[in-house]
N, C-alpha and C positions, 0 to 999 in steps of 0.2 A: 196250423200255426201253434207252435208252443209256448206256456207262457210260466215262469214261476212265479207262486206265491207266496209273498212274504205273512206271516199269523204270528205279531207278538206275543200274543197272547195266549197260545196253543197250550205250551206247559202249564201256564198256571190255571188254564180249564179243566186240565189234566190230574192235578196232587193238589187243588185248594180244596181243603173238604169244607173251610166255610160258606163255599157259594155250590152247590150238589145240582142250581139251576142250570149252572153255566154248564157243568161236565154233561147234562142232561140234551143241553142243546148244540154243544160241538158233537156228542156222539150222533146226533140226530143229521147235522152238519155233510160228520163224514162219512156215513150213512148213504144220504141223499148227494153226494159225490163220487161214491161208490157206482152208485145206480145208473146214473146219468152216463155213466161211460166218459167222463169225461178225463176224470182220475188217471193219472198216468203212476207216479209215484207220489209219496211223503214220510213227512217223520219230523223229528225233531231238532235243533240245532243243536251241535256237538259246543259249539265254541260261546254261544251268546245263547238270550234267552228266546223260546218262541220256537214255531216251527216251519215247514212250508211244506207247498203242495207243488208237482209240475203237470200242468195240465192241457189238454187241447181244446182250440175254437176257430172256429173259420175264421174270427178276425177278432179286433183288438173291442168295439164293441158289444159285439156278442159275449165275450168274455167279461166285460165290466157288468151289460145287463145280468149274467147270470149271476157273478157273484155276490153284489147287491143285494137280489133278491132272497140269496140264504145267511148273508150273514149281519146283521144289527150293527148300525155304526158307533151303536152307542156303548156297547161290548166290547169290539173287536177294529182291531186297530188291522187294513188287508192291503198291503202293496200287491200289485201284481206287473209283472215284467215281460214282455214278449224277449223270448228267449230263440239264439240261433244256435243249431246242435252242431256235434264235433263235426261228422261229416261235410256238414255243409262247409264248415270254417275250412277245412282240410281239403275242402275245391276251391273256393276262397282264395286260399293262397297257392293253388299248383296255377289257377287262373295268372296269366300276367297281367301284368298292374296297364293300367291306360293311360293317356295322359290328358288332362283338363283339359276340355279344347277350346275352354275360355283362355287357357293361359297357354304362351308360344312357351317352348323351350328354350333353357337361356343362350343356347347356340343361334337361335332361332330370330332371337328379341333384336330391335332395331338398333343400332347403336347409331349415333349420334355423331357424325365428325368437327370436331374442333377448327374452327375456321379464325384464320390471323384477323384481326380489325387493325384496319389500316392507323396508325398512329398519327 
C-alpha cells in the first residue's frame, strides 16, 4: 500500500538557518527513511509551502506507527494519505460499474397504481 506524505514544514527545515537543529534532524529524518526501504519518492512542493514523501506499508497502521516514531509533533506538522496508483485507477475504470444491490434500478422499482376512491 502506498501512502503520501504531506511535511509542511520540510522547506523551512531546509533554508532557516536560524533553527540548524531542525535541518540537523530532518536530514537525520531522511536519512533513516532512506534506509528503511520504505522511501519511494520526495521533494518539495512547486505551488505552496512544505514538502512530501510517497511511501510504502503493509497497511494504514503500520504506516502511522512508523511515522510517529521519526518525527516530533511538536516540530513537524505530517498528514499522510493512502494513495491509489494510476494503474490501478486505469482498471478501475475499464472494470464495469455494478449496480447497488441495495438499490433496484429505477426500471426495476415498484410503481404504485393509482386507484379511483369511490366518491
Amino acid at each position: 500500500m502506498r501512502f503520501i506524505v504531506h511535511i509542511p514544514e520540510l522547506d523551512s527545515a531546509l533554508y532557516d538557518p536560524e533553527r540548524p537543529a531542525r535541518r540537523e534532524e530532518m536530514k537525520f529524518i531522511l536519512y533513516a527513511l532512506k534506509k528503511s526501504g520504505r522511501l519511494v519518492d520526495g521533494g518539495l512542493m512547486a505551488d505552496a509551502r512544505g514538502g512530501f514523501l510517497i511511501m510504502e506499508a503493509d497497511n494504514w497502521l503500520e504506516q502511522e506507527n512508523f511515522l510517529n516514531a521519526l518525527f516530533d509533533p511538536r516540530q513537524f506538522h505530517v498528514e499522510s494519505h493512502p494513495i491509489v496508483g494510476l494503474e490501478e485507477v486505469t482498471n478501475l475504470l475499464e472494470t464495469p460499474v455494478k449496480e447497488n444491490p441495495q438499490e433496484k434500478p429505477a426500471s426495476q422499482k415498484h410503481k404504485t397504481s393509482r386507484e379511483k376512491v369511490p366518491a
